[in-house]
VOGU-635251 format. One line per field, with one value per atom (N, C-alpha, C): x, y, z; residue in one letter; residue number from 1; atom name. Coordinates in steps of 0.2 Angstrom, whole numbers, plus 5000, padded with zeros to 4 digits. Each point is the difference from the previous one (the first is absolute). Layout:
N
px c(X / ...)
py c(Y / ...)
pz c(Z / ...)
res c(A / ...)
n c(NUM / ...)
atom c(CA / ...)
end
This chain:
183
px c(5383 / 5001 / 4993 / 4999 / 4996 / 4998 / 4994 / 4994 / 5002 / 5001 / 5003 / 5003 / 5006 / 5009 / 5001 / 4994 / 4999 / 4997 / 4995 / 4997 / 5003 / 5006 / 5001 / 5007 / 5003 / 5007 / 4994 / 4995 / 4998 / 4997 / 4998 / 5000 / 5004 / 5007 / 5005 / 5003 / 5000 / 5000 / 4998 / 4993 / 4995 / 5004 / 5000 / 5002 / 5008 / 5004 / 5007 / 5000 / 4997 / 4998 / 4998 / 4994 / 4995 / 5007 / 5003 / 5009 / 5002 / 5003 / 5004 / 4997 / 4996 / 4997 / 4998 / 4999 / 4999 / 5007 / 5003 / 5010 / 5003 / 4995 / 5002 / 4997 / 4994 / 4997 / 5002 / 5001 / 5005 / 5006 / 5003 / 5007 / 5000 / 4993 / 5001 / 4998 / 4995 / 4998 / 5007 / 5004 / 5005 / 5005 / 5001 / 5005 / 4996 / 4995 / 4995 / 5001 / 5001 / 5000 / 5009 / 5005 / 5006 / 5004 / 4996 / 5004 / 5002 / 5008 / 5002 / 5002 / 5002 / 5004 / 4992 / 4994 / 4996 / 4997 / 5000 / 4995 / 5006 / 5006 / 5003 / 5000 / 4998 / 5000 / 4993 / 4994 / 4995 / 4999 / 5004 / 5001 / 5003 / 5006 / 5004 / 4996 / 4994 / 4997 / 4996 / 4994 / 4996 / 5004 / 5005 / 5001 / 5001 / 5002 / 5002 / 4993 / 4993 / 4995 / 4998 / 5002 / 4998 / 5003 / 5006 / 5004 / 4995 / 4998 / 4997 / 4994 / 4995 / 4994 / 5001 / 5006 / 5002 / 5002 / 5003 / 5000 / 4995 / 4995 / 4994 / 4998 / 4998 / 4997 / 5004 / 5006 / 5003 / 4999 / 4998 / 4999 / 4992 / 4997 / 4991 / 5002 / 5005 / 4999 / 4998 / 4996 / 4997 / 4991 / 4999 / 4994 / 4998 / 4997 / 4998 / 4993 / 4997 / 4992 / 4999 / 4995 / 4997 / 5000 / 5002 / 4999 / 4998 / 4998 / 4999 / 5007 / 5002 / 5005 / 4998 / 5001 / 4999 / 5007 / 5000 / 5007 / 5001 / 5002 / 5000 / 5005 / 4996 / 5005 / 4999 / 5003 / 5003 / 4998 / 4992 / 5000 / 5000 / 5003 / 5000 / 5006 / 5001 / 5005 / 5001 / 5004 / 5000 / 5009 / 5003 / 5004 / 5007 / 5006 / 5004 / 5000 / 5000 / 5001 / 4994 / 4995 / 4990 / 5003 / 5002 / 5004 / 5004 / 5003 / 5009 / 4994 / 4995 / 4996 / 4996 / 4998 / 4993 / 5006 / 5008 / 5003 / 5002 / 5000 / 5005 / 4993 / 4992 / 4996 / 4998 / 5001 / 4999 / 5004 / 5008 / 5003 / 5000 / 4998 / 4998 / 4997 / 4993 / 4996 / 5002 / 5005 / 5002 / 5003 / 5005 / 5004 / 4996 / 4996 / 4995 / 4995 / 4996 / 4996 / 4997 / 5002 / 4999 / 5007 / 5005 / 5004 / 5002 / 5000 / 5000 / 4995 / 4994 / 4993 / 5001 / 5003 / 5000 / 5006 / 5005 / 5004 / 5000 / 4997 / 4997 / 4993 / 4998 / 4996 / 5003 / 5006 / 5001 / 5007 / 5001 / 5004 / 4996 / 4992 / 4996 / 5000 / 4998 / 4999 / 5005 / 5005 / 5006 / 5000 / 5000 / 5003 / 5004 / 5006 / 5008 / 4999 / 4998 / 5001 / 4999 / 4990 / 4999 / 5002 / 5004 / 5004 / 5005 / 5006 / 5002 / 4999 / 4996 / 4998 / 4997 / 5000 / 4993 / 5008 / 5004 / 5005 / 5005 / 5001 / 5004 / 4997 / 4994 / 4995 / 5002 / 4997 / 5000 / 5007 / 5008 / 5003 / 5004 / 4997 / 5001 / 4996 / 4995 / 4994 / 5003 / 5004 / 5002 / 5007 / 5002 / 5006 / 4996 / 4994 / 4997 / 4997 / 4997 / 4997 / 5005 / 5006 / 5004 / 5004 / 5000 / 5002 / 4995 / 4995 / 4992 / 5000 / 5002 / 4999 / 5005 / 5008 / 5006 / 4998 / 4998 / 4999 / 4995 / 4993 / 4995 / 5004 / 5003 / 5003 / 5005 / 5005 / 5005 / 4994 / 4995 / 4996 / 4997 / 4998 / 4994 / 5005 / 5007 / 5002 / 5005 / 5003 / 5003 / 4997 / 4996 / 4992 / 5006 / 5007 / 5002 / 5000 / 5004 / 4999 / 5006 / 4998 / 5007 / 5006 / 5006 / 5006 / 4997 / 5002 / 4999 / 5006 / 5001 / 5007 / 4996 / 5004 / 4997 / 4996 / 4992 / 4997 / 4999 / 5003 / 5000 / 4994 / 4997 / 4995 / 5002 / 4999 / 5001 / 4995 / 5000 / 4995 / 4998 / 5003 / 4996 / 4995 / 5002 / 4995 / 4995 / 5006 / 4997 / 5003 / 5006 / 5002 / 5004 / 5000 / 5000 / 5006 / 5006 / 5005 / 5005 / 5002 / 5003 / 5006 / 5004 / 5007 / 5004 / 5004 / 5006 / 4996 / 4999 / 4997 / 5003 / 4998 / 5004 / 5001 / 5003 / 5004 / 4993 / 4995 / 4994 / 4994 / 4995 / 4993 / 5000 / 5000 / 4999 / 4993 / 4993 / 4995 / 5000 / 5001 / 4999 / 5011 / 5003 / 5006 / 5003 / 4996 / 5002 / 5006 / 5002 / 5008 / 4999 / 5005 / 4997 / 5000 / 4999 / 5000 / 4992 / 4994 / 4997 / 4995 / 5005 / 4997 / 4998 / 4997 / 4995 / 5004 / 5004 / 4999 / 4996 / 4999 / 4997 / 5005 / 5003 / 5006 / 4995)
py c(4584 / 4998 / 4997 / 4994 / 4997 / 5003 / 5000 / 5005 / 5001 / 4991 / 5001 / 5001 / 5000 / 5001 / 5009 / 5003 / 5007 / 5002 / 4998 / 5001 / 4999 / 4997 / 5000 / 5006 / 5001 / 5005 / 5008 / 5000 / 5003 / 5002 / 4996 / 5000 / 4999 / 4998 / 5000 / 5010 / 5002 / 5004 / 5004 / 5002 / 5003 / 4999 / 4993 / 5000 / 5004 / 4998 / 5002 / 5010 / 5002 / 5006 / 5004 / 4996 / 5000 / 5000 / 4994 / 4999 / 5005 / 5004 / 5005 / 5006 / 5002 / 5006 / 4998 / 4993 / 5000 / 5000 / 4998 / 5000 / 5006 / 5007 / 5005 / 5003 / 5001 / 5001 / 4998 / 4994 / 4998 / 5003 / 5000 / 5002 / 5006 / 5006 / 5006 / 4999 / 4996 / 4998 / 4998 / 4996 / 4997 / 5007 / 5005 / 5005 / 5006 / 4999 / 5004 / 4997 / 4994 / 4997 / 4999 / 5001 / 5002 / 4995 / 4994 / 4996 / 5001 / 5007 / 4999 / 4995 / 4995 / 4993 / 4996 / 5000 / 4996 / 5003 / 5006 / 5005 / 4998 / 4999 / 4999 / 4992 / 4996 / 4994 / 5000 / 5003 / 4999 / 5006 / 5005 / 5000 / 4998 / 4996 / 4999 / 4992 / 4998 / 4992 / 5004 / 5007 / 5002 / 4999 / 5005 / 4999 / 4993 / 4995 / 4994 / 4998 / 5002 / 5000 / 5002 / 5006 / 5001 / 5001 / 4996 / 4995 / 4996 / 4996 / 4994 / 5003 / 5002 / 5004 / 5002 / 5002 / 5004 / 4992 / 4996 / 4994 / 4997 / 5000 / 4997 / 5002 / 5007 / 5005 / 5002 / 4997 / 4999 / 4995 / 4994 / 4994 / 4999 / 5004 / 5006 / 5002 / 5002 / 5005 / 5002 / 4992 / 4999 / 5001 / 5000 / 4997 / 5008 / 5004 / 5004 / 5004 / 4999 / 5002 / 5001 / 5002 / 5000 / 4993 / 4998 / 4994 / 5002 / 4994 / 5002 / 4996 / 5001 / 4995 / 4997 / 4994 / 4999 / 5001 / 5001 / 5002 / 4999 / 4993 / 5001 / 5006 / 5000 / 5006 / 5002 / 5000 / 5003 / 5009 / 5000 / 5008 / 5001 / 5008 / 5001 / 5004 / 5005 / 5003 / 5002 / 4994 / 4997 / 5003 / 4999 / 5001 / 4997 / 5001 / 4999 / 4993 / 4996 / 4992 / 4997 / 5004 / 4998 / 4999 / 5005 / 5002 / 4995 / 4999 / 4995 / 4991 / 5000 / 4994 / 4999 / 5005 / 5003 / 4997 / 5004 / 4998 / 4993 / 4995 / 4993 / 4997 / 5002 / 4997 / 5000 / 5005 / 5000 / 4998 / 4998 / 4997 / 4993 / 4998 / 4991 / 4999 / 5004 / 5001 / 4996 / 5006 / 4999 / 4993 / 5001 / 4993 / 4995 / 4998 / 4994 / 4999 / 5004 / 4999 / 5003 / 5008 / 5002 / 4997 / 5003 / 4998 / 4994 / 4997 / 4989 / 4999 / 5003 / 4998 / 5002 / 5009 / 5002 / 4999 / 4995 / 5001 / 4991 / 4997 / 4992 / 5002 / 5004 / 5003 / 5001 / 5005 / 5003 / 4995 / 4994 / 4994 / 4996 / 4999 / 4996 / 5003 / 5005 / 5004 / 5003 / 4998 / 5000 / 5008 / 5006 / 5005 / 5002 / 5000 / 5001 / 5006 / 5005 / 5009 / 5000 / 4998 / 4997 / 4998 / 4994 / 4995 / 5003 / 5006 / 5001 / 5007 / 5002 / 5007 / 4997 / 4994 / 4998 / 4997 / 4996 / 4998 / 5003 / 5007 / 5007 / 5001 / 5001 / 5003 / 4994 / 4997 / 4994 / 4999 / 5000 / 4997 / 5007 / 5006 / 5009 / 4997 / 4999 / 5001 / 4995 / 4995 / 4999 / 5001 / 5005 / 5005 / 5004 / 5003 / 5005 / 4999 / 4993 / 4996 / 5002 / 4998 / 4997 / 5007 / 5004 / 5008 / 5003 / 4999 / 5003 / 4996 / 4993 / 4995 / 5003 / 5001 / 5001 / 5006 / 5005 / 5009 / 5001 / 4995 / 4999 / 4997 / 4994 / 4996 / 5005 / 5006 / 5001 / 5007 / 5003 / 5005 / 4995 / 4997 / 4996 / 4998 / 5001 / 4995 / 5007 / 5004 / 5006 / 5006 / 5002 / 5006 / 5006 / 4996 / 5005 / 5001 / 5003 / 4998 / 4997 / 4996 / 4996 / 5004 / 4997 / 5000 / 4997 / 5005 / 4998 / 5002 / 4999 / 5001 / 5002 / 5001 / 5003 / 4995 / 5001 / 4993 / 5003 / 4994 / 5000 / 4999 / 5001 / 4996 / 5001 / 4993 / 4997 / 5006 / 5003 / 5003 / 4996 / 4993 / 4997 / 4995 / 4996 / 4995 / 5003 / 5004 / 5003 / 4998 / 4993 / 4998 / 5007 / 4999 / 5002 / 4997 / 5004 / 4999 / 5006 / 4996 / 5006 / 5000 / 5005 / 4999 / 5000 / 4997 / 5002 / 4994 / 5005 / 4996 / 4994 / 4994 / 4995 / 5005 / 4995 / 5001 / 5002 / 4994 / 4999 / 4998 / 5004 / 4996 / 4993 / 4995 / 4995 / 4997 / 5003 / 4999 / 5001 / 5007 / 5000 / 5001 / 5001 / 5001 / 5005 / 5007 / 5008 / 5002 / 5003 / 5001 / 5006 / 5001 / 5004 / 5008 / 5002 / 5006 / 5001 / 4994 / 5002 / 5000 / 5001 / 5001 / 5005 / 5003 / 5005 / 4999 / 5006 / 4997 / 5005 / 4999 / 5003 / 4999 / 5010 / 5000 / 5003)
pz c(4614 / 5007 / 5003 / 5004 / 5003 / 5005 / 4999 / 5004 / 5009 / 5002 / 5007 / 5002 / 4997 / 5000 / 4998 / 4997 / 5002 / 5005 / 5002 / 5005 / 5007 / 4999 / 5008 / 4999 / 4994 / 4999 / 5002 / 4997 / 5004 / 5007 / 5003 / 5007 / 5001 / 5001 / 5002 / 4999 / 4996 / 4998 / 5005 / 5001 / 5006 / 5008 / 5001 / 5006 / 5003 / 4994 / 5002 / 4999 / 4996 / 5000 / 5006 / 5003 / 5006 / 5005 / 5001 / 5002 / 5001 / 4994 / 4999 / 5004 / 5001 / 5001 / 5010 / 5002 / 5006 / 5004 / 4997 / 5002 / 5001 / 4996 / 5000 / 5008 / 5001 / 5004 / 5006 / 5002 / 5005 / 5001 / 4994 / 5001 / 5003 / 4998 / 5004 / 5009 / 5001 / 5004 / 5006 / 4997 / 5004 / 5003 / 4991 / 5000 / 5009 / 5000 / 5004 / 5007 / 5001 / 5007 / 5001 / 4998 / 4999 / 4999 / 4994 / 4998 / 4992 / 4998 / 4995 / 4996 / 5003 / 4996 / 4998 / 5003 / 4999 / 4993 / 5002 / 4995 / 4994 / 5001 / 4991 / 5000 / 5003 / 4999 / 4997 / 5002 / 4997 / 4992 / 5001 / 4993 / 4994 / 5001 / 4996 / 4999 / 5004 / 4997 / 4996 / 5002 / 4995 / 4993 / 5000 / 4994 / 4994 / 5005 / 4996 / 4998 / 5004 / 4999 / 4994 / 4998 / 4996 / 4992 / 5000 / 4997 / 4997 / 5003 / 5001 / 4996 / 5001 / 4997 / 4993 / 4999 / 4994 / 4993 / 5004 / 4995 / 5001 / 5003 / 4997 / 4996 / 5000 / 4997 / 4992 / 4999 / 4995 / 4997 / 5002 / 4998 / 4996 / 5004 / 4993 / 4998 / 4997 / 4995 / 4995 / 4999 / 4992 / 5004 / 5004 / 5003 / 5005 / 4992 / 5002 / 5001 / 5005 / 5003 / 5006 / 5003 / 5004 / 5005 / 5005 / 5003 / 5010 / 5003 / 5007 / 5001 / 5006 / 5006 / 5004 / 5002 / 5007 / 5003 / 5007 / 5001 / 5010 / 5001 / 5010 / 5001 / 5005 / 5005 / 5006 / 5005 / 5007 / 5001 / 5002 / 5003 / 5005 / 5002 / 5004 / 5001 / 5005 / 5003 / 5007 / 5003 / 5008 / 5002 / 5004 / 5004 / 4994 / 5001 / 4995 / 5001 / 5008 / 4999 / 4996 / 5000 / 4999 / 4992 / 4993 / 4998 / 4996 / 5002 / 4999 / 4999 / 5005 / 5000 / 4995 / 4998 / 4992 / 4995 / 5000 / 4995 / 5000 / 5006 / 4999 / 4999 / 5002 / 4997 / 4990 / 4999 / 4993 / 4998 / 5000 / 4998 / 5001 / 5004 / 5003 / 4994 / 4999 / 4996 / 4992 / 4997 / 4993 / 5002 / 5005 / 4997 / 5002 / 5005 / 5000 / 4995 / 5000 / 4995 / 4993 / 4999 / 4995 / 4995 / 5000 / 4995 / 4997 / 5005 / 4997 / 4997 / 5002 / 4995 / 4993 / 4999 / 4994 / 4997 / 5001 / 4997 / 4999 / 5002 / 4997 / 4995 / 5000 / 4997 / 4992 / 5002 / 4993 / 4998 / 5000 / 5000 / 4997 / 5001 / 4999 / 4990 / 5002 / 4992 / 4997 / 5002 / 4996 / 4998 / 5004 / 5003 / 5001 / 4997 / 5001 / 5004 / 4998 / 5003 / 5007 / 4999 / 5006 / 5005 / 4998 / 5007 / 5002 / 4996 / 5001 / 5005 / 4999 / 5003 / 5006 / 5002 / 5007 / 5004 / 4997 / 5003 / 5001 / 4998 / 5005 / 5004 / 5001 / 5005 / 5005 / 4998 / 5006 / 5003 / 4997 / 5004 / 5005 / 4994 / 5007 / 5005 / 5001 / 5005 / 5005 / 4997 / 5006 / 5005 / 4996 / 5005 / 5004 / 4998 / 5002 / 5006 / 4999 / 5008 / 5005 / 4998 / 5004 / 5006 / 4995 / 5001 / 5005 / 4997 / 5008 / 5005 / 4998 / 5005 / 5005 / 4996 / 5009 / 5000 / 4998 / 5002 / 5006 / 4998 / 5007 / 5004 / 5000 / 5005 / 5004 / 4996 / 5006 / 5002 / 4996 / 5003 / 5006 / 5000 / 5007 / 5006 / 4997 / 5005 / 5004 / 4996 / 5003 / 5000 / 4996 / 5001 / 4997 / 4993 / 5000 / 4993 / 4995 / 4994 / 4997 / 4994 / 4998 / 4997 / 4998 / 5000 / 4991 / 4997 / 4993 / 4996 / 4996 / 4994 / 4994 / 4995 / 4994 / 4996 / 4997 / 5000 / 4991 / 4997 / 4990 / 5000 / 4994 / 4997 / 4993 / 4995 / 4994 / 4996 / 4997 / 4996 / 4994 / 4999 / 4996 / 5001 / 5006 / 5003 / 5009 / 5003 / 5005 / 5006 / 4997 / 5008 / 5005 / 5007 / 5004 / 5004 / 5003 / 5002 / 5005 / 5005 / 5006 / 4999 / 5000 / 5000 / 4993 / 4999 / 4997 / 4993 / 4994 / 4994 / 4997 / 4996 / 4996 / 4994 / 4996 / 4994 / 4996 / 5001 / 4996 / 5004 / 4997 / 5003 / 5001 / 5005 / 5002 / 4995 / 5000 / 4999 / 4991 / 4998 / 4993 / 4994 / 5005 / 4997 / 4999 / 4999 / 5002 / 5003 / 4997 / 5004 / 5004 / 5005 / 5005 / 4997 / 4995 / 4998 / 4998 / 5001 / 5000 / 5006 / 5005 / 5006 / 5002 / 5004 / 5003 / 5008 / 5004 / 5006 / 5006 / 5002 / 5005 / 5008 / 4999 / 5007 / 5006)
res c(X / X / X / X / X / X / X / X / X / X / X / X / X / X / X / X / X / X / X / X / X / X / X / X / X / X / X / X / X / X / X / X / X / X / X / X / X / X / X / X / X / X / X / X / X / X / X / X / X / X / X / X / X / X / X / X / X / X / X / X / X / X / X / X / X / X / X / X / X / X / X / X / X / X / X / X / X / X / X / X / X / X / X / X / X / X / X / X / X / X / X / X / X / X / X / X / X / X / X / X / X / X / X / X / X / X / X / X / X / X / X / X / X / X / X / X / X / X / X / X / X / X / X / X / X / X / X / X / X / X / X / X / X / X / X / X / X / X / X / X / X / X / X / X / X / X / X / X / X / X / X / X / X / X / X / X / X / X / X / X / X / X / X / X / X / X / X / X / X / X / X / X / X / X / X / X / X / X / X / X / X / X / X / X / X / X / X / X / X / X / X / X / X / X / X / X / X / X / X / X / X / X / X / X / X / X / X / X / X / X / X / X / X / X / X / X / X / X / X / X / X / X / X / X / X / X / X / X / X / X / X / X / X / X / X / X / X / X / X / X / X / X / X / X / X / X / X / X / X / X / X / X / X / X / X / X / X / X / X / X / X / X / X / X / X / X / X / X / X / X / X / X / X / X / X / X / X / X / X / X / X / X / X / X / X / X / X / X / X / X / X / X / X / X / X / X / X / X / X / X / X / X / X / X / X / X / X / X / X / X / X / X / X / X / X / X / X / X / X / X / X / X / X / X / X / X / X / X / X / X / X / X / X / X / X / X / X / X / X / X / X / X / X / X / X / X / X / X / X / X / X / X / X / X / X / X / X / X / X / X / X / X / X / X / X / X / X / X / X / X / X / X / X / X / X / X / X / X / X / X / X / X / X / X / X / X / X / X / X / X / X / X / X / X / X / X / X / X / X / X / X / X / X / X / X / X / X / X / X / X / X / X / X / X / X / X / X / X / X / X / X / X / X / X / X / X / X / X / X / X / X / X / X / X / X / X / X / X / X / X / X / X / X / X / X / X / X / X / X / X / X / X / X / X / X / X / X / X / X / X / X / X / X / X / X / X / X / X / X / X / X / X / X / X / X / X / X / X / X / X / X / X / X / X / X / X / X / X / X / X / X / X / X / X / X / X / X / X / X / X / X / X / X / X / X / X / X / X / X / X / X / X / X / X / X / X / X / X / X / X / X / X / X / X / X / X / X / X / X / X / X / X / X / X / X / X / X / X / X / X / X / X / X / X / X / X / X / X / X)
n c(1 / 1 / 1 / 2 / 2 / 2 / 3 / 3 / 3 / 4 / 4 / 4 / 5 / 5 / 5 / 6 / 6 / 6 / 7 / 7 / 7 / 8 / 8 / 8 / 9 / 9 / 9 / 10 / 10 / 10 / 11 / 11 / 11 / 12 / 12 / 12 / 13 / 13 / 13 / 14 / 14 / 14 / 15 / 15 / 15 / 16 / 16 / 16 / 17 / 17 / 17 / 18 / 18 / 18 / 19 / 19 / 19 / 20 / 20 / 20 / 21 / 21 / 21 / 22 / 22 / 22 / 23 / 23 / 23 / 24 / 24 / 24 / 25 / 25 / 25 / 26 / 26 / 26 / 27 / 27 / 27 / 28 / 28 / 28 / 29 / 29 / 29 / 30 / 30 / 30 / 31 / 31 / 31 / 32 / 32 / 32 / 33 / 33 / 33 / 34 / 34 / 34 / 35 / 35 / 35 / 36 / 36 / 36 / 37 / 37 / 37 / 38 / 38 / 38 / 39 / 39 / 39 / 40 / 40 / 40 / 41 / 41 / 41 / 42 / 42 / 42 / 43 / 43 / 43 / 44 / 44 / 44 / 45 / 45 / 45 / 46 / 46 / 46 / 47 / 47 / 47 / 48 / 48 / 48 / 49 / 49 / 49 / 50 / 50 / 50 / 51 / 51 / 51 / 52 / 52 / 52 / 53 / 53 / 53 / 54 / 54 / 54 / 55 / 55 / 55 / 56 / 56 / 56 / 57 / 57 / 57 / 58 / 58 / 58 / 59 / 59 / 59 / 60 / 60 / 60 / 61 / 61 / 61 / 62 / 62 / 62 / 63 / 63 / 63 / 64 / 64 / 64 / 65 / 65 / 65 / 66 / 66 / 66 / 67 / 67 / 67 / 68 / 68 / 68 / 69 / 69 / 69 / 70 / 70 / 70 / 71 / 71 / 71 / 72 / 72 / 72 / 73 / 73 / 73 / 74 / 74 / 74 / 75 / 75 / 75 / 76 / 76 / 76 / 77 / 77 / 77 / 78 / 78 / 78 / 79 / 79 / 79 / 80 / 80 / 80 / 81 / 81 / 81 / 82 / 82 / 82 / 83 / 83 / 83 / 84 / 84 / 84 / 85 / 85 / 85 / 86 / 86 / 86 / 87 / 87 / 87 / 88 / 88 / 88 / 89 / 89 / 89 / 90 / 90 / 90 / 91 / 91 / 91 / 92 / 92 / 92 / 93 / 93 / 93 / 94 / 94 / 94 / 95 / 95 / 95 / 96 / 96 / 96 / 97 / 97 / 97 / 98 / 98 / 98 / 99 / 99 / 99 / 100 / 100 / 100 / 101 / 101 / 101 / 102 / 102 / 102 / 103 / 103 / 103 / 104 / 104 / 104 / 105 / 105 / 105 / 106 / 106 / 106 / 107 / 107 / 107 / 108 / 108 / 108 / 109 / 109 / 109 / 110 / 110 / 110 / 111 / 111 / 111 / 112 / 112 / 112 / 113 / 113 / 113 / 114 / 114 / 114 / 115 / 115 / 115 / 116 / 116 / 116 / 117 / 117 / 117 / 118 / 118 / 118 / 119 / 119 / 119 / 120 / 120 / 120 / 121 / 121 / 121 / 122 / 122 / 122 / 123 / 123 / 123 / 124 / 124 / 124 / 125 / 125 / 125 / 126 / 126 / 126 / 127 / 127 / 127 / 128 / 128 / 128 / 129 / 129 / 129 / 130 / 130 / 130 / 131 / 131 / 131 / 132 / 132 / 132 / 133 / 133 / 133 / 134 / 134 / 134 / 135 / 135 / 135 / 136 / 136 / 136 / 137 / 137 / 137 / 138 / 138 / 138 / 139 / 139 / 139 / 140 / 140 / 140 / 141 / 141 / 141 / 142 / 142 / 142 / 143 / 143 / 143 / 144 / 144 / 144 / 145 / 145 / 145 / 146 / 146 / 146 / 147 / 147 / 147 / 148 / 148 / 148 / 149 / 149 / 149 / 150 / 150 / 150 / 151 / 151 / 151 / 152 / 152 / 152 / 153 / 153 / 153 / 154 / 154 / 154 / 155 / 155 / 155 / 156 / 156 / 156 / 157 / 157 / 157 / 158 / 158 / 158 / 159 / 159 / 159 / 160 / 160 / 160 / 161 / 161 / 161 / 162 / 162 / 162 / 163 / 163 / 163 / 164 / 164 / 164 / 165 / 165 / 165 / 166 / 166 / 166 / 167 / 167 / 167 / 168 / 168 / 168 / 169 / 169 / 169 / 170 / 170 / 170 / 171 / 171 / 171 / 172 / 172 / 172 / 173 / 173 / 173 / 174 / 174 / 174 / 175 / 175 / 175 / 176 / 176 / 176 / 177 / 177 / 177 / 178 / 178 / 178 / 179 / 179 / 179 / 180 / 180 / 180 / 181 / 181 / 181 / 182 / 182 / 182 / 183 / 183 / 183)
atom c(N / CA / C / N / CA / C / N / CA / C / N / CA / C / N / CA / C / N / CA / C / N / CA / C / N / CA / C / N / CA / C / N / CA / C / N / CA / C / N / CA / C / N / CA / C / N / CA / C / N / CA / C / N / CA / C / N / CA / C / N / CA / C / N / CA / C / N / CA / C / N / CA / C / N / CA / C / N / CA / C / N / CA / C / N / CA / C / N / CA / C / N / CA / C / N / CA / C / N / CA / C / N / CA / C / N / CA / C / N / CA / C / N / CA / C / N / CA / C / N / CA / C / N / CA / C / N / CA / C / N / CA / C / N / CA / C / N / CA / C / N / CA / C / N / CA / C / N / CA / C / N / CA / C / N / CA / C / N / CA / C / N / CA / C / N / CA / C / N / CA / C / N / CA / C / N / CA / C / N / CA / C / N / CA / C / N / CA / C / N / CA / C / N / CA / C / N / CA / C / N / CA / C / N / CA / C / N / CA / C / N / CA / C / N / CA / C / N / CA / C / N / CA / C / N / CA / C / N / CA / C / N / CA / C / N / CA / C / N / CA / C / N / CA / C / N / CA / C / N / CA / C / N / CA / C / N / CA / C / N / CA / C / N / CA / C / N / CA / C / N / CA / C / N / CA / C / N / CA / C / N / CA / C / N / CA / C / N / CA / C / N / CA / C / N / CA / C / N / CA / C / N / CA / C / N / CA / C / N / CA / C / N / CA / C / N / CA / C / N / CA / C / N / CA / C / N / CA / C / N / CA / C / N / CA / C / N / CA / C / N / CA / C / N / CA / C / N / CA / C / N / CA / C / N / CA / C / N / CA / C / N / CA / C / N / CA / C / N / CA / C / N / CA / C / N / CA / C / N / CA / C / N / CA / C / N / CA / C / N / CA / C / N / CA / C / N / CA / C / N / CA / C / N / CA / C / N / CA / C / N / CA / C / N / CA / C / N / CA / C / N / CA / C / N / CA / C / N / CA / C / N / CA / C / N / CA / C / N / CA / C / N / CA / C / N / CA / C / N / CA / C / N / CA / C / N / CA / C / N / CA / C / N / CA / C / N / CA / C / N / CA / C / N / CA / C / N / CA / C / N / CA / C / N / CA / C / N / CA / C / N / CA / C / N / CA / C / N / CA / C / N / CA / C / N / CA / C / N / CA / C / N / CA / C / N / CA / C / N / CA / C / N / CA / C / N / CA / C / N / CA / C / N / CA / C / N / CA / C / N / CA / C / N / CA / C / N / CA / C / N / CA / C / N / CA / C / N / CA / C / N / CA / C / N / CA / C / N / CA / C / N / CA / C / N / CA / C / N / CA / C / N / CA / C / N / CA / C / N / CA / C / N / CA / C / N / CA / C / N / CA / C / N / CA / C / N / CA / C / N / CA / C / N / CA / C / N / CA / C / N / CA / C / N / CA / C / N / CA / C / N / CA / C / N / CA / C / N / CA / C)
end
């Protein structure tokens, strides 16, 4: 594998981890301030999260040492809307600028696993945006908590879905029996 096209599956790697674990945190955050629908909306993305983490980390497989990450990230632990905004930041994030860069990246060096693994990422994270975006939106605007439905996630790519599942993952093709859902 090419040095760069691992170097970013690893970083990618870190952050969505880093993801995973600050999605949790919120999520008790939110369950504390007495928003349960927010608290399983921010769980049920952690875990797509770390989906995502898990196939990059399979994509090294062969690529084993010691390495450092760089890894952006959103700290902090603010009010559930402070929260919902940390989350549509960091996914702005991947899909503006981290993911497009690593997956022209691993396109350029002709990294099949690679591209494959950055382009689930990338087109979950934009459900994911989209999901904190209207959860903040109806918290800011009714100070109450959302109306949620049961929310899938693809346990192969990570996408991210409310309500009544497709036949198949949109994103990788998964049939819904490899959904996860979070009631």
């Amino acid at each position: 594998m090419h040095a760069i096209t691992a170097s970013h599956l690893r970083n990618a790697h870190g952050g969505e981890a880093m993801a995973h674990r600050r999605y949790e945190i919120w999520a008790q955050k939110a369950a504390d301030e007495g928003y349960p629908n927010i608290a399983r909306l921010f769980h049920a993305i952690s875990f797509a999260e770390t989906i995502h983490a898990k196939n990059h980390f399979e994509v090294l497989k062969e690529q084993f040492w010691e390495a450092t990450c760089s890894s952006a990230a959103v700290f902090g632990l603010g009010s559930t809307s402070q929260n919902l905004q940390g989350g549509i930041m960091g996914e702005t994030f991947e899909i503006n600028e981290m993911y497009p860069t690593y997956l022209e990246t691993a396109k350029f060096q002709k990294e099949a696993e690679a591209q494959k693994s950055f382009s689930y990422a990338l087109a979950a994270e934009k459900t994911h945006q989209e999901m904190f975006r209207n959860a903040k939106n109806t918290l800011d605007s009714t100070g109450k908590d959302i109306k949620l439905d049961p929310v899938g996630v693809c346990t192969v790519c990570g996408w991210t879905h409310e309500g009544d599942l497709p036949d198949k993952c949109p994103i990788c093709g998964a049939t819904m029996d490899k959904f996860r859902v979070f009631e």
